[in-house]
N, C-alpha and C positions, 0 to 999 in steps of 0.2 A: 350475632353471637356475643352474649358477653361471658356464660358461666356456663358449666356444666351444666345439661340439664335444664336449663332455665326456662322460660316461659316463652322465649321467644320462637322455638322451633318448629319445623313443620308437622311434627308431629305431635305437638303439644295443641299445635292451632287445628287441626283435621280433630283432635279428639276432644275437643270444649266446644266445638263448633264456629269456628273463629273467635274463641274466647269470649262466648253467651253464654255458655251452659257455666256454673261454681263446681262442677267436679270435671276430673279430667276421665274419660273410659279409653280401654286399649281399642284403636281405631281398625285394627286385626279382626275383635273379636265382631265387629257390627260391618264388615265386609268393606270399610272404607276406604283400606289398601288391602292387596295381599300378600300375604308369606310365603316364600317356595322356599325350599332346601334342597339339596346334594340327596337326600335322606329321602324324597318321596312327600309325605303327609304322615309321614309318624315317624319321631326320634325318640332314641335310646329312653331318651330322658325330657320331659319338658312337652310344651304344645309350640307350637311355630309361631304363636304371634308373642309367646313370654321374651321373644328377643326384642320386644316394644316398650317390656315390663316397665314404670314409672313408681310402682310400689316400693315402698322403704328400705324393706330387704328384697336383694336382689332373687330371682328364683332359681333351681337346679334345671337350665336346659340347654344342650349338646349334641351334635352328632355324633355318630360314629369314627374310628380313630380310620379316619379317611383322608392321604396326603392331599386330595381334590376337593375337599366337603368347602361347603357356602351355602351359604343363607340370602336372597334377594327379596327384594318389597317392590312391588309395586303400586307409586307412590298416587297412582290417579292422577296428575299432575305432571306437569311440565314446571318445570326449576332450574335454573341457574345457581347451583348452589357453592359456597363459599368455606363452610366449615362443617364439620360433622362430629358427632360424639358417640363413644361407646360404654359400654359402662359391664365388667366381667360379672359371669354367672355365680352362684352362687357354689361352693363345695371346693376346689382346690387351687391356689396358688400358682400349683404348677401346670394348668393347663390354659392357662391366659396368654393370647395372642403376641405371638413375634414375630411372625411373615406374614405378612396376607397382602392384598392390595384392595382397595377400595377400587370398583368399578362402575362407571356409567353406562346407558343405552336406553335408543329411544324405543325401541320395539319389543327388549326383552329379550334377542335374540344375537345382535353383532352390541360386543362392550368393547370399552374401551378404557382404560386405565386412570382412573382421576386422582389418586395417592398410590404410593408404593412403601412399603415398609417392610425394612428387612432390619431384624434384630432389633426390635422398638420396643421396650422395655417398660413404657409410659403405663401399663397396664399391670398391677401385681396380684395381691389380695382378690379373693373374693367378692364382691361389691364394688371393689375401686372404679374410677373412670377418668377417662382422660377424651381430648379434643384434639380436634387437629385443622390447621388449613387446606383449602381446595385453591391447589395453585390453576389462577383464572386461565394458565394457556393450556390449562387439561382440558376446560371447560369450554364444549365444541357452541357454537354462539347461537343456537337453535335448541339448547340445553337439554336434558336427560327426564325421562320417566320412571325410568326402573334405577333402580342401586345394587350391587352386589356384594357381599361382602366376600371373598374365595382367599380360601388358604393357598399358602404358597410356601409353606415349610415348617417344621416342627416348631411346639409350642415352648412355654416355659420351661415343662419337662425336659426338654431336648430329645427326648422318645415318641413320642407321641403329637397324633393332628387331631387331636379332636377338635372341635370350634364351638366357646363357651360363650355364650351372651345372655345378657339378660337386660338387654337397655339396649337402644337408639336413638339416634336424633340430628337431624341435618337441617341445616340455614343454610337462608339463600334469597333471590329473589323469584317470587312464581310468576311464570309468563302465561299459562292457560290452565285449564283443569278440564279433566280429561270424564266423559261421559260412559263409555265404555270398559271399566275398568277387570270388570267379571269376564267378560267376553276376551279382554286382553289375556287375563291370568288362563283361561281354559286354552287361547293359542298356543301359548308357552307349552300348557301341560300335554297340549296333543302332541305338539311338535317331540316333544321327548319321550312318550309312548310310541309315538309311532319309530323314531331311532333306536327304541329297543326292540320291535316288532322284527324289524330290519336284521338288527341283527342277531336274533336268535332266529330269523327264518334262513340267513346266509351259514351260521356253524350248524345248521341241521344238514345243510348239503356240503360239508365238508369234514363231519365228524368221520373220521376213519382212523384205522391202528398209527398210531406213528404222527401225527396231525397235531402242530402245532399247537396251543391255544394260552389266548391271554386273558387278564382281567375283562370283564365287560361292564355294561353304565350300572349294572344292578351289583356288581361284588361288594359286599356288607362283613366280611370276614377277615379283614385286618389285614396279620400278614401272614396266614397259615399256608401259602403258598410257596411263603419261601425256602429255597434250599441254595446251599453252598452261597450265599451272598445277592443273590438274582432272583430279583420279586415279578411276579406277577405271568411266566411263563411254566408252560411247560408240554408235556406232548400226552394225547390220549393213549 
């Protein structure tokens, strides 16, 4: 790492082709890695790989005002990585990152925390970007495939979670490259269809008068749930 953004990253290097190809392409859009979110395959706003965007202006893409919403890539690769950059969406100030944690994992399934940031303010404007260190005793010594990016508390607003990106980029050193990368991203996706299969097949035998019920992995509706102070409950 030396600069924002710069040419040195892994993402900059998967999309030039180890820097052979003179233009850079978003490595999203040609299946290189893949984008998941919190959101499914379709956000409020944006496509899932514009959070790779490298374009001048940065673009408009966000989740939902979701205190859980996250963005992960899967990078095709095994990395030992050291620093990482982000760079905000395009459209308001005030919903630029101040909690989240930067997460690792080698399967895409068990993470594990590689930064934490709470109240981190390095991110303002629209387009801005900021970097940070990967302190190396986060970094388990068999290194990471996937990254996460997961909110962990309201944004600049102080009301609201949405999660704005419009740019990525992580250094490091790669120790393999990974041949299965499709086949990875469809584990993930099953793995999380099938836990909503689950549980909308367990509140079907328990929908009765008086019956608890809480948010579940699909609630898309903000906070129209709440009454008197207390989100995400209430009784059928």
């Amino acid at each position: 790492y030396q600069s924002d953004f710069d040419e040195n990253g892994l993402m900059y290097w998967i999309g030039t082709n180890g820097k052979t190809a003179g233009d850079w392409v978003n490595p999203a859009q040609y299946g290189l890695v893949t984008v998941t979110s919190s959101e499914g395959r379709n956000l409020p706003y944006g496509r899932l790989e514009d959070i790779l965007s490298r374009e001048n202006s940065a673009l408009n893409c966000h989740t939902n005002d979701d205190p859980r919403a996250w963005f992960a890539i899967d990078l095709g690769v095994t990395i030992l990585p050291n620093h990482y950059s982000l760079r905000h969406a395009r459209g308001y100030g005030r919903s630029a990152l101040r909690n989240w944690q930067l997460q690792g994992s080698k399967d895409g399934m068990n993470w594990s925390v590689l930064t934490d940031h709470v109240m981190d303010d390095s991110l303002g404007d629209p387009g801005s970007t900021a970097s940070w260190p990967i302190p190396q005793d986060n970094v388990k010594d068999d290194g990471i495939r996937h990254i996460r990016i997961q909110q962990m508390g309201k944004n600049a607003s102080g009301q609201t979670h949405y999660l704005s990106l419009s740019g990525f980029e992580i250094y490091g050193v790669v120790s393999s490259v990974c041949d299965d990368i499709v086949t990875s991203a469809k584990d993930v996706e099953a793995m999380l269809r099938k836990q909503r299969r689950a549980l909308k097949q367990g509140l079907l035998k328990h929908i009765v008068p008086g019956a608890r019920v809480v948010r579940g992995l699909d609630w898309k509706w903000q906070n129209q749930d709440s009454k008197m102070g207390v989100q995400g409950e209430g009784t059928v």
